[in-house]
Short mmCIF file of the C-alpha atoms (twelve columns), coordinates in Angstrom:
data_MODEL
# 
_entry.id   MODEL 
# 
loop_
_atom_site.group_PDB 
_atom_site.id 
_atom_site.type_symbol 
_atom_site.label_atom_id 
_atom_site.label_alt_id 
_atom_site.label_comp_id 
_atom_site.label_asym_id 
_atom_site.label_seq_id 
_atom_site.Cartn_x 
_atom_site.Cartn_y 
_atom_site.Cartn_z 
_atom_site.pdbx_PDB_model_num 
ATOM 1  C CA . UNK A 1  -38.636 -3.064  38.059 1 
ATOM 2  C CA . UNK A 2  -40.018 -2.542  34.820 1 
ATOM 3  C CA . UNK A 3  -42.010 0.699   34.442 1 
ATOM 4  C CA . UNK A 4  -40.290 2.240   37.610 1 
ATOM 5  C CA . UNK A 5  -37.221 4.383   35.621 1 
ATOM 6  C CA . UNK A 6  -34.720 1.907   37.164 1 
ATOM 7  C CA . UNK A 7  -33.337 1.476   33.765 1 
ATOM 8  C CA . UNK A 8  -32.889 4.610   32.499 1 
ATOM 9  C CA . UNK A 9  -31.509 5.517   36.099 1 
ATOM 10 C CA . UNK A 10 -28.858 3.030   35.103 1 
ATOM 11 C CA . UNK A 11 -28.181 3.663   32.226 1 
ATOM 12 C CA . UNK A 12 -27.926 7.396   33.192 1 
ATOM 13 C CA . UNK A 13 -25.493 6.845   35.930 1 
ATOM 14 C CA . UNK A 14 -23.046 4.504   33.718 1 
ATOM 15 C CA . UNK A 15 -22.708 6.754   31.282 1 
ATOM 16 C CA . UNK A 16 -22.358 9.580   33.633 1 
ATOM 17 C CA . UNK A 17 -19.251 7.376   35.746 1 
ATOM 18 C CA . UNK A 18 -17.439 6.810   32.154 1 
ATOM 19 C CA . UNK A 19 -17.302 10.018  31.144 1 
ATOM 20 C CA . UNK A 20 -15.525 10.720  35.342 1 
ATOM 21 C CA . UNK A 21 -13.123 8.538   33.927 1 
ATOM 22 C CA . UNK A 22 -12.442 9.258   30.864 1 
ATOM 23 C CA . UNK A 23 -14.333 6.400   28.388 1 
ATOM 24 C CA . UNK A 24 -14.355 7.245   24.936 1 
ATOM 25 C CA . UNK A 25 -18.016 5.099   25.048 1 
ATOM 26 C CA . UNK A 26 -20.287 2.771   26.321 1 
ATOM 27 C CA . UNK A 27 -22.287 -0.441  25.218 1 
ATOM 28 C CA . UNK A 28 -24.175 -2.590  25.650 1 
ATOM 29 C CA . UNK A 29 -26.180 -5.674  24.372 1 
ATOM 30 C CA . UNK A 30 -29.585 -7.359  24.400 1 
ATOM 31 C CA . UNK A 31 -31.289 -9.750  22.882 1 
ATOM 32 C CA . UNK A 32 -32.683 -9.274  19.314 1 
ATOM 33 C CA . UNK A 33 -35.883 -10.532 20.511 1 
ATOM 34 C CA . UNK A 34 -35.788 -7.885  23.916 1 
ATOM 35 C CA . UNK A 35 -37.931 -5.270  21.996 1 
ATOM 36 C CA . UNK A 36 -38.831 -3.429  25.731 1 
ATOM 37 C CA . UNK A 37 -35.254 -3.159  26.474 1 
ATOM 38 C CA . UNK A 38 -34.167 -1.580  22.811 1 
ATOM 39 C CA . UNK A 39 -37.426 0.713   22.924 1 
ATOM 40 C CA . UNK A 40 -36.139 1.717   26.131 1 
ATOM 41 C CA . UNK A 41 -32.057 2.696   24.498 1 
ATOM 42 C CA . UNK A 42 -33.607 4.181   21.709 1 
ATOM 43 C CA . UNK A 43 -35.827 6.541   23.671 1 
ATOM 44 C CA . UNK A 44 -32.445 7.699   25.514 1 
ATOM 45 C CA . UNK A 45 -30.087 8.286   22.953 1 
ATOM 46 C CA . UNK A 46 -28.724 5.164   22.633 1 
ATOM 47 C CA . UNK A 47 -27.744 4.033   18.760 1 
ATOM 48 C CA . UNK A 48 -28.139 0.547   17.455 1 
ATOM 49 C CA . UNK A 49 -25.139 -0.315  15.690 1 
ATOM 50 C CA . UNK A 50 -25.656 -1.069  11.689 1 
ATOM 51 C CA . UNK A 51 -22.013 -2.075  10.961 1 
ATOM 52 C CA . UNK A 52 -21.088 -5.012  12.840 1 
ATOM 53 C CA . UNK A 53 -22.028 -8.252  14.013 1 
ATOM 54 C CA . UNK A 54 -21.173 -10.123 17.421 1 
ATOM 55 C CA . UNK A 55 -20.011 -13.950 17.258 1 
ATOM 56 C CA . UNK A 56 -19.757 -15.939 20.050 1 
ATOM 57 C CA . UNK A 57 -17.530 -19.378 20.444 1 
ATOM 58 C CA . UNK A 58 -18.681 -21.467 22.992 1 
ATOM 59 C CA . UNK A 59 -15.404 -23.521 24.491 1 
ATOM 60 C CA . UNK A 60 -16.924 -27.365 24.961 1 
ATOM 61 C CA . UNK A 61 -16.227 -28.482 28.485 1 
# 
């Protein structure tokens, strides 16, 4: 659905249903690689965060 506005018509309604609830925020992630997808934050007010890192531990089955 790229191109379309689908995202941004997300993106618009999740942050419009956590503020009818009460959040104090929303986020999100993406790959570091997913250049469309940050272009596409950044354009609509979204802010990358600078201050942390995210670490995943993958439990071995």
């Amino acid at each position: 659905m790229r191109r379309k506005g689908v995202a941004k018509k997300l993106m618009s309604a999740a942050t419009e249903f956590a503020k009818s609830v009460g959040a104090v925020r929303v986020s999100l992630s993406t790959a570091t690689s997913n250049e469309i997808a940050q272009a596409v934050y950044q354009s609509t007010g979204w802010k990358r965060d600078e201050q942390f890192y995210v670490y995943h531990f993958a439990i071995p089955s």
